[in-house]
N, C-alpha and C positions, 0 to 999 in steps of 0.2 A: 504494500500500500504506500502510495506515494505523499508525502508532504512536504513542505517548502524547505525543512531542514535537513528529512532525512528518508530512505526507503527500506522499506521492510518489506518482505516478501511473506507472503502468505500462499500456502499450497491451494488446491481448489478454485471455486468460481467465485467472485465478488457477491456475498452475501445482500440478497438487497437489489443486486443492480440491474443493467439492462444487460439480457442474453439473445445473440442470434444465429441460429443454427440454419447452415447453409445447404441448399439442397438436401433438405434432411424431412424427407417424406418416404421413404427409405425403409426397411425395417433397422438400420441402426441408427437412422436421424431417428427414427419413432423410438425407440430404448432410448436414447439419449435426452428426449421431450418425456419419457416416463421418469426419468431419474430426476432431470431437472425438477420438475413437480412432485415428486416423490421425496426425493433423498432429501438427507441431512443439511443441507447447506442450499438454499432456494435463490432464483431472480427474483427482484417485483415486477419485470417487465418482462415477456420471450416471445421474440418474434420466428418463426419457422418458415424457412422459405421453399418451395420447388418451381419448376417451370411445369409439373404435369396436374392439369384437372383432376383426373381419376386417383390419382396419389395424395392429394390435397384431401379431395373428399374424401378416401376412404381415412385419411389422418383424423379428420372432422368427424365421424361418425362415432356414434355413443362407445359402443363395443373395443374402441380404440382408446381416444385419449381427448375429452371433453372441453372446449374451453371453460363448463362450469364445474369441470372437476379442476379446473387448474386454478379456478376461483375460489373453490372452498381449500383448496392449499395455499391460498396468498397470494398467487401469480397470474399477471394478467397475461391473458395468451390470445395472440395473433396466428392465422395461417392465412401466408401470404403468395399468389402464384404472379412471380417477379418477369413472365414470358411477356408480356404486354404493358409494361410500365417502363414508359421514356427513359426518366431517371431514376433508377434504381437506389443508389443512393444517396440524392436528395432526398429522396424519398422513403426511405430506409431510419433518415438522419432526420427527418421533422418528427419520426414518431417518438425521437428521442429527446425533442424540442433542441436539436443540434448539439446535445451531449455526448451522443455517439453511445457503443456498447463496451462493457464491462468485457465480455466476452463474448468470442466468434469463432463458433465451431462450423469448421468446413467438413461436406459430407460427400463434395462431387471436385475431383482432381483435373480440375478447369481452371486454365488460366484468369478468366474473366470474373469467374468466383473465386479465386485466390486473392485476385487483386479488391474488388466488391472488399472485402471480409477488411483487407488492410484500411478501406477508405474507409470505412465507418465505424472503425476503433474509434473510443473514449480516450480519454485522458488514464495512462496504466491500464491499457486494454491491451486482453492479452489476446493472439488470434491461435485455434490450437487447429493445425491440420489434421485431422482422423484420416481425410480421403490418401488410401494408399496408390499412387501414381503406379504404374505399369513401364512408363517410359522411362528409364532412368536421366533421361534429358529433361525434365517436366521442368522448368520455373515460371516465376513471375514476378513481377514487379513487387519489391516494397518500399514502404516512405522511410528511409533515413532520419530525414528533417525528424519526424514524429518521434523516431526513435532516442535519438537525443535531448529533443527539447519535451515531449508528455510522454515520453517513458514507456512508449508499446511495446509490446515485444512478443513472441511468437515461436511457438513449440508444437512438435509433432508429435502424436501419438499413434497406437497403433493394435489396441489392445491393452491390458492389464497385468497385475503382476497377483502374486497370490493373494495380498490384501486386499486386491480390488474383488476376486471371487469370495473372497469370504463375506467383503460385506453388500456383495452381492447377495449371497445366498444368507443372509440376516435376512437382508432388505424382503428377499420372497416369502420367506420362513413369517414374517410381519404381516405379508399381505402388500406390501407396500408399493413393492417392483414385480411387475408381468411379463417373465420372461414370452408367454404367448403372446405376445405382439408381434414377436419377431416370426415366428410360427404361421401366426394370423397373416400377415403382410406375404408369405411364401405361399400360402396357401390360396391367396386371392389373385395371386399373379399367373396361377394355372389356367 
């Protein structure tokens, strides 16, 4: 966490802030819109973006992951299909009243959404690439300037380590996390 004096790092997502999960209508964009809403450590704002109709809505439907389930967990939730909007993110970036995001998990290994993800970082937003690229040439543009002067910064993942299944399988053993989503979403793509 960033302050005028000094910075401190904190693991996880900025408790409280705005989250945007990118191409992520997906069965692991959808696990990752369950946990956010779910888990230990919550956004107050999460925006979910895809380019496909049918993957949006089946996000949207009840059996999946609700925006008034994500309301009675404290998070206001958007699904947004970014195929047909001019500016992405301007438009991305008003809903954050020009604050930008806490966090920007990428779900699709595209240039255009790599970059997207870097423009509408916050001030100590962090951008986490999940999408595993296939090319090993894959890049994209990032802002320096930002990185220096509001502290963004940007980490890949790729999967988890054995802490992360453990409390994973808390999280189910709770009720809390639906590993069938990911099931659900395979199942409906037959």
């Amino acid at each position: 966490m960033w302050t005028k004096d000094k910075y401190v790092h904190h693991m996880g997502i900025a408790e409280g802030g705005n989250m945007a999960l990118l191409g992520a209508a997906g069965p692991m964009g959808l696990g990752a819109v369950d946990y956010a809403i779910h888990g230990p450590i919550k956004p107050r704002f999460l925006v979910v973006t895809d380019i496909n109709d049918a993957r949006l809505a089946r996000a949207r439907a009840s059996q999946i992951i609700t925006v008034e389930d994500a309301v009675k967990n404290g998070v206001e939730l958007k699904y947004i299909n970014t195929a047909n909007i001019e500016n992405v993110h301007k438009y991305l970036l008003d809903l954050t009243d020009g604050k930008g995001y806490s966090d920007v998990l990428v779900f699709a290994p595209v240039k255009a959404v790599v970059e997207l993800a870097d423009r509408i970082l916050g001030k100590d937003g962090c951008l986490n690439f999940f999408a595993g690229p296939t090319n090993p040439a894959f890049s994209a543009e990032f802002n320096f300037y930002n990185v220096h002067y509001s502290s963004t910064h940007v980490v890949g993942t790729s999967g988890g380590n054995t802490d992360d299944m453990i409390e994973a399988l808390q999280l189910m053993e709770k009720g809390r996390d639906r590993p069938a989503l990911c099931k659900t979403c395979r199942d409906r793509r037959k």
